[in-house]
C-alpha positions as a Python dict, from the first residue, in 0.01 Angstrom:
ca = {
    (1, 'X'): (0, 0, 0),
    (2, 'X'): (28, 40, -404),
    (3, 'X'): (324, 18, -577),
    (4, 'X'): (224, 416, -684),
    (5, 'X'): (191, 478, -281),
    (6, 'X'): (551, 348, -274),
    (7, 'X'): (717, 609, -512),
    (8, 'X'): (472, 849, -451),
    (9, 'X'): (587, 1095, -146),
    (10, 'X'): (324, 1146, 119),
    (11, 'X'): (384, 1532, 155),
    (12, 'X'): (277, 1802, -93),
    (13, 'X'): (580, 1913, -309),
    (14, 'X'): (583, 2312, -322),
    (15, 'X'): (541, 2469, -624),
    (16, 'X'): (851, 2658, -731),
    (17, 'X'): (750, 2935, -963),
    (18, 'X'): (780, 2889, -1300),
    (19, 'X'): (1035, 3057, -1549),
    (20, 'X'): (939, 3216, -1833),
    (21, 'X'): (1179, 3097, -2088),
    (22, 'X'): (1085, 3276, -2364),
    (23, 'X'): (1130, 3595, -2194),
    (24, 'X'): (1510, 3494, -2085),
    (25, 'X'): (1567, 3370, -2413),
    (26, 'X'): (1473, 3675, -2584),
    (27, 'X'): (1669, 3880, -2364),
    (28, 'X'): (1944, 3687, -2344),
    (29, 'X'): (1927, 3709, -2785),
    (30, 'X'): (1930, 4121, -2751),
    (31, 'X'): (2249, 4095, -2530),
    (32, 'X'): (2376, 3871, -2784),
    (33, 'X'): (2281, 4108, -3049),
    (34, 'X'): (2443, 4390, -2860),
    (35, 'X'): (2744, 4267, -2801),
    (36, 'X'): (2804, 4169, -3176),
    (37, 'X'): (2734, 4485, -3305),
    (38, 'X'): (2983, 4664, -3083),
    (39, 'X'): (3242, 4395, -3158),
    (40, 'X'): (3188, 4487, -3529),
    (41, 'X'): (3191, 4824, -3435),
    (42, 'X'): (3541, 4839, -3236),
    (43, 'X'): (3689, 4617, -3543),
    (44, 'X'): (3526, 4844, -3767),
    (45, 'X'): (3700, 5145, -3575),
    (46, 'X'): (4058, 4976, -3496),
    (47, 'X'): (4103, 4848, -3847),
    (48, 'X'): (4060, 5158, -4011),
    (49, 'X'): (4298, 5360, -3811),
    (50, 'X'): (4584, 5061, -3893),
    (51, 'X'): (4692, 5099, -3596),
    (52, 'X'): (5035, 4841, -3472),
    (53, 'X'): (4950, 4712, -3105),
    (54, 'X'): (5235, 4519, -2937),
    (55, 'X'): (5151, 4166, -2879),
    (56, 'X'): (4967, 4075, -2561),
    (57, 'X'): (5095, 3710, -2572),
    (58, 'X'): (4834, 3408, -2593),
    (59, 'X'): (4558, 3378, -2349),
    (60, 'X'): (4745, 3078, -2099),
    (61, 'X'): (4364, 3027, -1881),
    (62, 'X'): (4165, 2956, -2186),
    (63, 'X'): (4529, 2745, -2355),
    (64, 'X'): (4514, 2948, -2696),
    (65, 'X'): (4829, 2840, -2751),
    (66, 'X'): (4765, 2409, -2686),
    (67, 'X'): (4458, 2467, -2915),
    (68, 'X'): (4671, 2662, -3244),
    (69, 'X'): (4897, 2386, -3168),
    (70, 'X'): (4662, 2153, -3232),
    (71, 'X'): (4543, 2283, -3520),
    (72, 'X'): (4866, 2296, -3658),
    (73, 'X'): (4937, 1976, -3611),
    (74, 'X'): (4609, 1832, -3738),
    (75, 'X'): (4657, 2056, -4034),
    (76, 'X'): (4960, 2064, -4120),
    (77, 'X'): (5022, 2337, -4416),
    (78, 'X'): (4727, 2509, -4418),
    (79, 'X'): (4842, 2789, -4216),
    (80, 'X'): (5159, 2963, -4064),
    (81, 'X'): (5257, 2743, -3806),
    (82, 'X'): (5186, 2931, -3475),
    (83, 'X'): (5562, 2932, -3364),
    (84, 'X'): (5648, 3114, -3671),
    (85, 'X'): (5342, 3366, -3584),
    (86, 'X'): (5434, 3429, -3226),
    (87, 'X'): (5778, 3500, -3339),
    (88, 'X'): (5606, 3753, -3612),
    (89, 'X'): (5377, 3920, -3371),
    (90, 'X'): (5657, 3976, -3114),
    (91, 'X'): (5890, 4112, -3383),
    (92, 'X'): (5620, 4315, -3549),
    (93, 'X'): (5350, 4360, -3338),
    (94, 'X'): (4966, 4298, -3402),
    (95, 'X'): (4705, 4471, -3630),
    (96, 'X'): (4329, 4432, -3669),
    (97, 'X'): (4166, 4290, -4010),
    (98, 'X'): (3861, 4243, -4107),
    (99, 'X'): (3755, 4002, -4355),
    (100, 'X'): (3556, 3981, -4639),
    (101, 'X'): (3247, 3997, -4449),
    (102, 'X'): (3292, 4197, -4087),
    (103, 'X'): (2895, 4192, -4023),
    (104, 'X'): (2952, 3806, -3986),
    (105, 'X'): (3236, 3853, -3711),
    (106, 'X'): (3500, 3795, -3953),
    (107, 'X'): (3742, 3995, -3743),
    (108, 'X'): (4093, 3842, -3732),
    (109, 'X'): (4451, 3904, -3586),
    (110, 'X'): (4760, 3974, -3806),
    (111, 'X'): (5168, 4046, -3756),
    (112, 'X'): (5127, 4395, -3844),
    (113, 'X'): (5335, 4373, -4142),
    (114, 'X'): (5126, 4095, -4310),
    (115, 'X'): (4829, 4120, -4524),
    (116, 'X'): (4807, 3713, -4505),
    (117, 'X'): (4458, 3652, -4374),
    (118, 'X'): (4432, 3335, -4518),
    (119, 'X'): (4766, 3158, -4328),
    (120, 'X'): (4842, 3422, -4092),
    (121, 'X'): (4549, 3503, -3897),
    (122, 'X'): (4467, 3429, -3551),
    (123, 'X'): (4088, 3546, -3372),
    (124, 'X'): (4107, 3798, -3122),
    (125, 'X'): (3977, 3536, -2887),
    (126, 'X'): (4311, 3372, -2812),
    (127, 'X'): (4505, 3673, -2739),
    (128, 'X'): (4599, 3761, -2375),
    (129, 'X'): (4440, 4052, -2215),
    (130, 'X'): (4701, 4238, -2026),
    (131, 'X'): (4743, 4551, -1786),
    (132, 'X'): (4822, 4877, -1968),
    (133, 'X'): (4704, 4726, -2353),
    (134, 'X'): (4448, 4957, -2586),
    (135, 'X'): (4087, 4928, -2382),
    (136, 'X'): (3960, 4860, -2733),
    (137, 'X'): (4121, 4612, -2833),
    (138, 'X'): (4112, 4434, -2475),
    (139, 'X'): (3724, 4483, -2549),
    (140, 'X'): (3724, 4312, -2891),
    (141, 'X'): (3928, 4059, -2732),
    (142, 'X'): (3668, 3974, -2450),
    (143, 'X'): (3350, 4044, -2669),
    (144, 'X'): (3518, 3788, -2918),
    (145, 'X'): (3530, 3533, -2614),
    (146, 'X'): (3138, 3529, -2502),
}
């Protein structure tokens, strides 16, 4: 026996059929597509009406709160620390801002009384999804996470 006999296996291997990558791929690009333009859309739609939200809390599965920590703490500074933003959104509540350039997703999270984008923003992303909030902005929130 060969040393290719040895590694070889004796029985025929079925043939599994093939994916077409491309095809996935493509589709998988139009759902991305999709998605993004109704997240612009619903950011589009809830920041023009200026509407105050009460604050959902921070998402505890994905730990929003750990990671702003972090970032804090890396970072010291840079932004309003997110102790001093929780405390803003609860007294306050939440509004939805876009930035400079919404087609791009810049969609952010602000104490409703702040303009602040630059130190007081938070992505929609991190925010808890809870029972009885806005079904838009629970749908920015989850189109912001995929």
């Amino acid at each position: 026996m060969t040393d290719f006999e040895k590694i070889t296996p004796s029985e025929p291997q079925s043939e599994e059929p093939k994916q077409e990558p491309e095809k996935t791929a493509e589709i998988s690009e139009a759902e991305k597509l999709e998605k993004r333009k109704r997240y612009i859309e619903l950011a589009k739609e809830l920041a023009e009406g200026g509407e105050q939200f009460p604050f959902p809390g921070l998402d505890s599965e994905s730990k929003s709160y750990a990671k702003l920590k972090a970032a804090d703490e890396k970072d010291p500074g840079y932004t309003t620390p997110i102790d001093e933003l929780i405390e803003k959104f609860e007294e306050n509540g939440i509004k939805v801002v876009l930035g400079q350039f919404p087609e791009s997703g810049n969609v952010f999270i602000l104490p409703f009384n702040s303009n602040n984008i630059g130190e007081d923003m938070v992505f929609p992303k991190y925010f808890q999804i809870s029972e009885g909030m806005d079904e838009r902005l629970k749908e920015l929130i989850e189109l912001d996470r995929v």
